[in-house]
C-alpha positions, 0 to 999 in steps of 0.5 A: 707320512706328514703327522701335522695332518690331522688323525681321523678314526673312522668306522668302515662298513661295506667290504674291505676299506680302501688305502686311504693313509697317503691320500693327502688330506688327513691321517686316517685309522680305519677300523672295518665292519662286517655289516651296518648292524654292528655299527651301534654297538661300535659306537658305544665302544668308541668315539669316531670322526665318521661313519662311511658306510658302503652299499651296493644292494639296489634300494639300499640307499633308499633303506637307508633313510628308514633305518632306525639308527641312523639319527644315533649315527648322525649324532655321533659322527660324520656320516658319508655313503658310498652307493652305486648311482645315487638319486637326487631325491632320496639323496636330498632326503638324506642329508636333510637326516644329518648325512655329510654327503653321499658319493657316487661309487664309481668316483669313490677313488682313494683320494676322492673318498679321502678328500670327502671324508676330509670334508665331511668331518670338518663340516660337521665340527662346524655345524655342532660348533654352531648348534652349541652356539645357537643351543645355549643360555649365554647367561648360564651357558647351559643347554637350551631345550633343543639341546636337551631334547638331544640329550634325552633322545641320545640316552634313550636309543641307548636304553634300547640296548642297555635298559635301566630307568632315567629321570627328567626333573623341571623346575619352577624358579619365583623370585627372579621377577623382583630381583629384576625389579630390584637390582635390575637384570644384570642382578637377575641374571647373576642369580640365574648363574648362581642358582645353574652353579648350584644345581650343577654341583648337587649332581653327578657329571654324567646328568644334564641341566638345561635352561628351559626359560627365564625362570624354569630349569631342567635337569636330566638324571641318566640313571636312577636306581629306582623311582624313589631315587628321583624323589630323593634327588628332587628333595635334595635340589629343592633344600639346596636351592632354599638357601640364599644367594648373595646377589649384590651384597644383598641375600636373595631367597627363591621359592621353587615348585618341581615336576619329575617325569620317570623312564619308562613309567612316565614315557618313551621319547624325549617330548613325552617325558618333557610334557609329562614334568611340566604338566607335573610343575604346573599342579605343584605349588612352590615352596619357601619363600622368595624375596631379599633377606634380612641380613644375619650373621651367617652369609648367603652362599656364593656360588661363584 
């Protein structure tokens, strides 16, 4: 076996998987399952290059598009099917949802399932390649709010199977107008990076922040103990922030204002929760006060 190919781990649902190790376009490790519906669990249990799922019920692929985890599969991997005389429309329908390819049973060889799962994996690194890209704040480089929606709807199919309350905090930044005008926007954008570097180091590896607009941030809290929680994590950001920035030897203060939004007091998808903290931001005034600071002894913070 040539071990400079590439190592794919693949989920096989549908039977018993086929020869696929010396086909030529890639190391396969197969691990078969008995049926589509213990695929969710399954990728909770470990990550995967692709999904191939094999049907052979009539209307199946049809059911497919309605099935409720298929955007959770899509999601964390790359999917291709195997169904006996697929058509165009319901096809189409399918890869408009994120699926790979749909192949045909009766060209379903070894090598050509191989070549296609090939194809598949290598297609959807290069899609999540170029949404990353596309979903990130090249001044912060952190999550758009695309990305952050996928973020929310990702933790929350999980939270179909494993209950446990989250939390989506907003914050509201003033100040970065007058550093613009001040320092011009290479300043202001110097602040935006420091104030992404803060946020981030007063939370746990497993929460999200995102870039929402200039001047407003969200962060993503996975799991909260309680409701208090997102309170007490809210504060504890909002002192943080308080402190200064060095922006051009000069020390800048921030005002914030912030909405919380609770899973599930507050909501149920992604765009509830997100609708939900703004609205929260908008009846909040901001505290502190924004503007350059007299120069004291002690240094604003760095957050390099």
């Amino acid at each position: 076996m040539d071990t400079t190919l590439p190592l794919l781990e693949l989920l096989y649902c549908g039977g018993a998987p086929p020869a696929l190790s010396d086909a030529g376009h890639g190391r396969f490790e197969l691990h078969a399952l008995g049926s589509v519906d213990e695929l969710p669990a399954a990728l909770d249990r470990q990550a995967c290059d692709a999904v191939v799922l094999s049907l052979s019920e009539p209307g199946a692929l049809a059911q497919l598009a309605r099935w409720p985890g298929l955007s959770r599969a899509v999601q964390c991997s790359a999917l291709l099917v195997v169904a006996p005389d697929p058509d165009t429309a319901t096809v189409l329908r399918l890869l408009q949802l994120g699926v790979q390819d749909v192949l045909p049973q009766a060209q379903a060889s070894a090598g050509a399932l191989a070549l296609a799962l090939r194809l598949a994996v290598e297609r959807k690194r290069l899609a999540d390649a170029s949404r990353r890209a596309r979903s990130s704040d090249l001044a912060t480089g952190l999550p758009d709010r695309a990305q952050l929606m996928e973020h929310i709807s990702q933790l929350l199919a999980l939270r179909e199977r494993e209950p446990a309350p989250m939390a989506l905090l907003v914050l509201r930044i003033e100040g970065l107008a007058a550093v613009d005008v001040r320092l011009g926007v290479e300043g202001a954008q110097v602040l935006r990076r420091k104030l992404a570097v803060r946020l981030r180091s007063g939370l746990r590896a497993s929460d999200v922040v995102a870039s929402l607009g200039l001047d407003v941030f969200g962060v993503l809290l996975s799991r909260i103990a309680d409701a208090a929680s997102a309170d007490r994590v809210a504060v504890k950001l909002l002192r943080s922030l308080q402190r200064p920035f060095s922006v051009g030897g000069q020390d800048i203060a921030v005002a914030l204002a912030m909405g919380v939004a609770q899973f599930p007091l507050n909501g149920l998808d992604a765009e509830v929760l997100l609708r939900h903290a703004l609205a929260q931001l908008d009846l909040r005034v901001a505290v502190g006060r924004s503007g350059l600071m007299p120069q004291r002894g002690t240094p604003a913070a760095n957050d390099e």
